[in-house]
N, C-alpha and C positions, 0 to 999 in steps of 0.2 A: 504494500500500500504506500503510495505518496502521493501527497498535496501540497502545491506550491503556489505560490504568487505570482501576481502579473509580472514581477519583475525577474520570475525564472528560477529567484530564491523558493528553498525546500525549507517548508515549515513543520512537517511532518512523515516520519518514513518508518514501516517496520517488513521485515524481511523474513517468511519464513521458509525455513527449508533452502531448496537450493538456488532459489532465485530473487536474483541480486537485478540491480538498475541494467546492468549491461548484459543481462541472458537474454539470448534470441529467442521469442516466442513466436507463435504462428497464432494469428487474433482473428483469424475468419472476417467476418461481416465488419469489423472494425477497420478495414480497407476500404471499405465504402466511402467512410468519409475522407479521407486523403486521394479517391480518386473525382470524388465530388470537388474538393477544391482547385485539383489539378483543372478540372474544366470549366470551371468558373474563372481561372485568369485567361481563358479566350474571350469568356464573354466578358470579362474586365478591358480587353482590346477591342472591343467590338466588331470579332469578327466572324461571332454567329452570339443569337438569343438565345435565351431559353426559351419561347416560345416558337423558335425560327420553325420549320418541318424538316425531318433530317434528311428527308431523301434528296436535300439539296446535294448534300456530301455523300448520302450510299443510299446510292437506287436501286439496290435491291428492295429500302420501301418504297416506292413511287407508288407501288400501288394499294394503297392502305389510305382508308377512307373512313372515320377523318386519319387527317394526319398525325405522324407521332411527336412528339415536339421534346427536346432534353429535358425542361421539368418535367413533363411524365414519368418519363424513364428513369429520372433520378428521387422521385417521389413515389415510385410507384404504381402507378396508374396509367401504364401507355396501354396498358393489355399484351402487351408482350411474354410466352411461356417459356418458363425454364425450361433448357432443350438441354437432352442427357450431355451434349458436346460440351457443357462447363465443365466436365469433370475433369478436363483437361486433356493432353493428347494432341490437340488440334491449335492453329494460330488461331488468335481473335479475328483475321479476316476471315477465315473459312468457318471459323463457329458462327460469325455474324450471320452471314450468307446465311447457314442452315437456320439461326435462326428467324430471319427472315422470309425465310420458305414455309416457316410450320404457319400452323394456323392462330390467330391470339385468342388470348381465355376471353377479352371482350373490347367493344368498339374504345381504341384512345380517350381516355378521358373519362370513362363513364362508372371506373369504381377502382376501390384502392387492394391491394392483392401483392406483400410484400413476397419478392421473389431476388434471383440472382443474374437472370439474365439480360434483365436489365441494364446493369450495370455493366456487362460485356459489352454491349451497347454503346456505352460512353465510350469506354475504353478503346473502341474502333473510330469515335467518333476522334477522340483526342489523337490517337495515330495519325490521324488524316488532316489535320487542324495544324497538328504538330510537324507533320513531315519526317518522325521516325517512330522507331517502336515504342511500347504505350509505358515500359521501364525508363527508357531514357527520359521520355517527354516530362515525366514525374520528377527524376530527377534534376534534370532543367529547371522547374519550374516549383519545384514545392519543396523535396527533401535538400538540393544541393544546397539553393538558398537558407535553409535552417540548420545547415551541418547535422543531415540526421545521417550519419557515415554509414551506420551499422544495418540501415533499413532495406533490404534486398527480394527479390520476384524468384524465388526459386522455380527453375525451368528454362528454356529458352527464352531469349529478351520477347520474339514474339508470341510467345506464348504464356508471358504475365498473367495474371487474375484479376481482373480489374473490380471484380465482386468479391473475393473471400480468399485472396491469394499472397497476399503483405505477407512478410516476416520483421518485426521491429523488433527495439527494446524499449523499458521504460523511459532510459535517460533518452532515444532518441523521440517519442512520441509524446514526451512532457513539451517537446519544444515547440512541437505541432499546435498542441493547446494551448502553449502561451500563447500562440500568431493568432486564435481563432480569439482566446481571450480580448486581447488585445487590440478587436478590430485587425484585424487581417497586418500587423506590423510587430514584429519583433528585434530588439537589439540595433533600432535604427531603421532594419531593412524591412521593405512594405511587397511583402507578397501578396497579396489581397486588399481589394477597396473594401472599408465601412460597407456599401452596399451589398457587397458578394459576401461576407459572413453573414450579413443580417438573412438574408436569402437562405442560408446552409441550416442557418436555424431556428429560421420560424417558421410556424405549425404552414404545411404546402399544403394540407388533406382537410379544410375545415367542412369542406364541402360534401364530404366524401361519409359514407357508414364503414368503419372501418371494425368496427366491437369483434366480430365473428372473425377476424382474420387470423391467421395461426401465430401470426410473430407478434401480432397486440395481444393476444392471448399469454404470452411468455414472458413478454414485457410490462404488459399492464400501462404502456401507452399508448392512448388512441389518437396522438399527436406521432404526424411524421414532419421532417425537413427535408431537406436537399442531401442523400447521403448518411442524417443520424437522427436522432429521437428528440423532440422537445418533451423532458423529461417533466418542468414544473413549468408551467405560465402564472403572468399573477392574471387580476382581474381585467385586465385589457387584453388578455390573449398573446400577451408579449414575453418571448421566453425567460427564464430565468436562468437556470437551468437545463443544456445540453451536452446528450453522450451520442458516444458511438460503438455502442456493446457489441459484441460478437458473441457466437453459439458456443466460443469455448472459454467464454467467460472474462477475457478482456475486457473490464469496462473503463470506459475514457470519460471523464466528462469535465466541463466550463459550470461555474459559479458564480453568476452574476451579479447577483445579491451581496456575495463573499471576496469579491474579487477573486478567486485563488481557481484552478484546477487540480483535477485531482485522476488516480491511474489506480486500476485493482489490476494485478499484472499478476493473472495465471493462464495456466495452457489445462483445461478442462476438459477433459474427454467424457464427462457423462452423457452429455447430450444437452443442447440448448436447454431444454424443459428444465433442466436442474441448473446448469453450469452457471444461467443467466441469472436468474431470480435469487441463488447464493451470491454473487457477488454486487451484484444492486443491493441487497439487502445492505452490504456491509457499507459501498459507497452513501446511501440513504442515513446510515448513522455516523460517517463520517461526517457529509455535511451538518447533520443537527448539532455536532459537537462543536464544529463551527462557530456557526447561525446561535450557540449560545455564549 
């Protein structure tokens, strides 16, 4: 466990067993949001929306009606089905394609359905936006910039995870959440507009019935962002409080109220259903300790 300040100082750290700040873990779904922000400094260039249609850049959808637009797919909601090619094996261009080819669970836009291949999605989109593989692009643009050294895509460069495939440690993904803390800027250097954090984490699905879905069911929030969870909002809907928890129990989150961030850094193999809901519990008593 540790929790630090905007200014990157460690106010709080306990370590059990064999992992320390600098063990390489594998955090599943907790890539989500590191590939969320990588694609958010394009549209900080302006040189696609979130709402643009993606078959500008891969026409493989052109024909998808309505269209599918990056908030979708990074919220959840484009109707796009996870297609068995995540499991890996394949480059993210030839996984796209396939899954482009399958059929979606329902029309762009018209309900919220948290899945993985989505975010493969992005991940093709960023290749292409970027002009090289979707590991480099990240580190260009998100880890080099924060000296996350340690942060790696185990497999071929083209064949990254852009959904559930990071390997971090804590010291490097403390530094992530400074920048997100901090309005998209850390140690001087501004990876992110104000805008494009606000975006990553406030609630995208207000719209949306999300109660029945598998991963709100685990999580127990029916608020999604751009990539991670708004965990607490106050009375205005405005977040407080955002994580980017993963199935093996990785939980990352931003405290806004607290200023600080905070890391529950294990590699959980029980299965989401448990892994997640134990280590929220213990972030959820971290912050009140806080907040007191």
């Amino acid at each position: 466990v540790r929790i630090g300040r905007a200014d990157g100082s460690v106010i709080y750290e306990k370590s059990i067993g064999a992992v320390r700040g600098s063990t390489p873990l594998s955090v599943a779904s907790s890539t989500k949001w590191l590939t969320a922000a990588t694609f958010m400094t394009f549209v900080d260039q302006g040189v696609i929306g979130l709402d643009d249609n993606i078959a500008k850049w891969l026409p493989e959808f052109s024909n998808d009606a309505p269209p599918v637009s990056p908030r979708q797919l990074l919220s959840h909601t484009s109707g796009v089905r996870d297609n068995k090619c995540q499991a890996g094996g394949m480059s993210l261009s030839a996984c796209v394609k396939a899954i482009a080819s399958s059929a979606r669970q329902f029309p762009a836009g018209s309900k919220f359905s948290y899945g993985n291949s989505d975010f493969l999605v992005i991940g093709r989109l960023v290749e292409i936006l970027g002009g090289a593989d979707f590991a480099t692009i990240v580190n260009q643009r998100i880890t080099g910039p924060l000296q996350m050294n340690a942060t790696t895509w185990p497999g071929a460069p083209s064949m990254a995870n852009a959904a559930f495939g990071v390997r971090v440690t804590i010291d490097d993904y403390g530094k992530f959440l400074q920048m997100v803390l901090n309005r998209g800027e850390t140690s001087g250097t501004r990876v992110l507009s104000g805008q494009a954090v606000d975006a990553l984490i406030s609630n995208q699905v207000s719209a949306y019935d999300t109660t029945n879905d598998f991963a709100v069911g685990i999580t127990k929030i029916p608020r999604y962002g751009l990539g991670g969870w708004p965990d607490v909002v106050n009375e205005f809907g405005g977040t407080v409080v955002a994580s980017g928890n993963g199935a093996m129990g990785f939980y990352p989150w931003v405290d806004y109220a607290t200023n600080t961030w905070g890391i529950i850094g294990v590699q959980d193999s029980r299965g989401a259903q448990v892994a997640v809901p134990a280590s929220q519990k213990v972030a959820v008593e971290a912050r009140n300790a806080l907040s007191r």
